[in-house]
N, C-alpha and C positions, 0 to 999 in steps of 0.2 A: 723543103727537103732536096729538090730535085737540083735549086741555085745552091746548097750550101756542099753539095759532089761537083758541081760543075767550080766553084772557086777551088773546094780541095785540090781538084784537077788541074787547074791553070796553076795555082800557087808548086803544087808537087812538081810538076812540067815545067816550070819556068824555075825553079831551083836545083833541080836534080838533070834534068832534061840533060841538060849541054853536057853531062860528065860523060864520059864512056864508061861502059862497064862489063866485065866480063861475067859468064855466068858458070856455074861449076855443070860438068856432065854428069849429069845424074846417075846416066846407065853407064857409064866408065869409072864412076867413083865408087871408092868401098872404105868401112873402119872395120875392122875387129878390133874385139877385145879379149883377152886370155884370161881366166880366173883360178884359184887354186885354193884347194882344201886338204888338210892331211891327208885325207883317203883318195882322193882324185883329184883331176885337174879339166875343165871346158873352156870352148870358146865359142863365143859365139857372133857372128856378121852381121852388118846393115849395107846395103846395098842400092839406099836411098837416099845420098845426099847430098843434100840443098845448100844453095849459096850465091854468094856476089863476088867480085872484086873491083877494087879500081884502079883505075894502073897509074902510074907517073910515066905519062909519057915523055916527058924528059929524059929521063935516066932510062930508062925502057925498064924501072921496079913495077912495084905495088904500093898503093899510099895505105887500102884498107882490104882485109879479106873478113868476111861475114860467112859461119859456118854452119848448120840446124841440120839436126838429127832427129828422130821423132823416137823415143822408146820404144813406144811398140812394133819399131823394124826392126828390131835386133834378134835374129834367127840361132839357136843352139842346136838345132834340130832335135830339140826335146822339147816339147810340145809344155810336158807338165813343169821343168825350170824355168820354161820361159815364162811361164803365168806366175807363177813363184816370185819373178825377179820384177813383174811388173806390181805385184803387190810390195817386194819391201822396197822398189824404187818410189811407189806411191805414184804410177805413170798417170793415173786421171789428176790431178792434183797437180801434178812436174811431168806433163808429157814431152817435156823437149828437151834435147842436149844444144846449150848454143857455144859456138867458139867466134871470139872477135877479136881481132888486132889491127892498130894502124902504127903500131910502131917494126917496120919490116924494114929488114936488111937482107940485101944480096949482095952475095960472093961466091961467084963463078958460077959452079955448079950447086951452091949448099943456099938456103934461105934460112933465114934466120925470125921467127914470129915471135915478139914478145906480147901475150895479150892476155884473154881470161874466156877462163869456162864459166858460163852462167849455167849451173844443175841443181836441181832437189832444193831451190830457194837457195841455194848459195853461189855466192862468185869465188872464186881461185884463181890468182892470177900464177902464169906458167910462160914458161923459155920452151920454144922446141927449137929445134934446129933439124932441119931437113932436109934431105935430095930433092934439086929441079933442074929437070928435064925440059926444056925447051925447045919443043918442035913445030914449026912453022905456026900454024893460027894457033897452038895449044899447048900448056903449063902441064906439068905433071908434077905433083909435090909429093914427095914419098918419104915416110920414115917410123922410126916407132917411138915412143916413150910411156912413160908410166902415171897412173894416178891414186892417187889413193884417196878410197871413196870414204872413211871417216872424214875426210879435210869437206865435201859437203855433207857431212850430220847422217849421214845410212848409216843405219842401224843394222851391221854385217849379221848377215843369216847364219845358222848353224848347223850343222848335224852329227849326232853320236854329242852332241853338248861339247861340240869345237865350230869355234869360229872360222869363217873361210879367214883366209890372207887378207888381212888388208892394204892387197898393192895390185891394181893391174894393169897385164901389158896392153897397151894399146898399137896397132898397125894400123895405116892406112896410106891410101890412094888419093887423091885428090887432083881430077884433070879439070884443070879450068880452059875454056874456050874463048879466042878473042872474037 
């Protein structure tokens, strides 16, 4: 056991080793998401998130950005929705939100991610186009867009025998650190 961590080790380190890589600030970064129902509207924040990139230091881009959210950070500050939204998300089963792209484009101040949401057993591939902020060792990518959660298989909750929207907005922060 103890030789087949020690090969994993050398083999991981001797292919991954040499790349550089950036990590996302975890306590700088944030996503909301905004939800709506004929009768009302929430949102609710995660303020937990996890990541990679790696840069093209050539061009001074990004070649890949690796994004993970955990469901059960998403804060509505309703204690009893949020348990709600962790059963019709099925979070023990799909505890993770991930985002990955290596197809990135920058221009100027705007970046461009073409990649996919892997959620709820399904993948979605998605264009965002974003604000980046460039300040000395640190990225700040910022923007919003939308998802709609039938595109992965949620089975959109109801009340009064009305379905919520299915479309949400999403915002987020995103400071990566060189």
């Amino acid at each position: 056991m103890y030789r087949q961590l020690v090969v994993l080790f050398f083999v991981t380190f001797f292919s991954y080793g040499q790349q550089i890589q950036w990590n996302i600030d975890s306590t700088a970064s944030s996503v909301q998401y905004k939800g709506e129902h004929v009768l009302h509207s929430w949102e609710g924040l995660n303020e937990k998130v996890y990541g990679v990139a790696i840069p093209n230091e050539a061009n001074n881009g990004l070649v890949q950005l690796a994004i993970l959210l955990n469901v059960r950070d998403f804060d509505s500050k309703n204690p009893g929705r949020d348990a709600h939204a962790l059963e019709v998300l099925e979070a023990l089963k799909y505890p993770e939100i991930r985002f990955y792209s290596n197809a990135i484009e920058i221009q100027e101040e705007q970046i461009i991610l073409n990649g996919s949401f892997d959620f709820h057993g399904n993948k979605v591939e998605k264009k965002i186009t974003a604000e980046l902020i460039q300040q000395g060792s640190e990225w700040i990518i910022k923007g919003s867009f939308q998802l709609t959660p039938s595109d992965f298989k949620i089975n959109l909750p109801s009340f009064l025998s009305i379905k919520m929207k299915d479309l949400l907005e999403i915002n987020y922060s995103v400071v990566l650190k060189k």
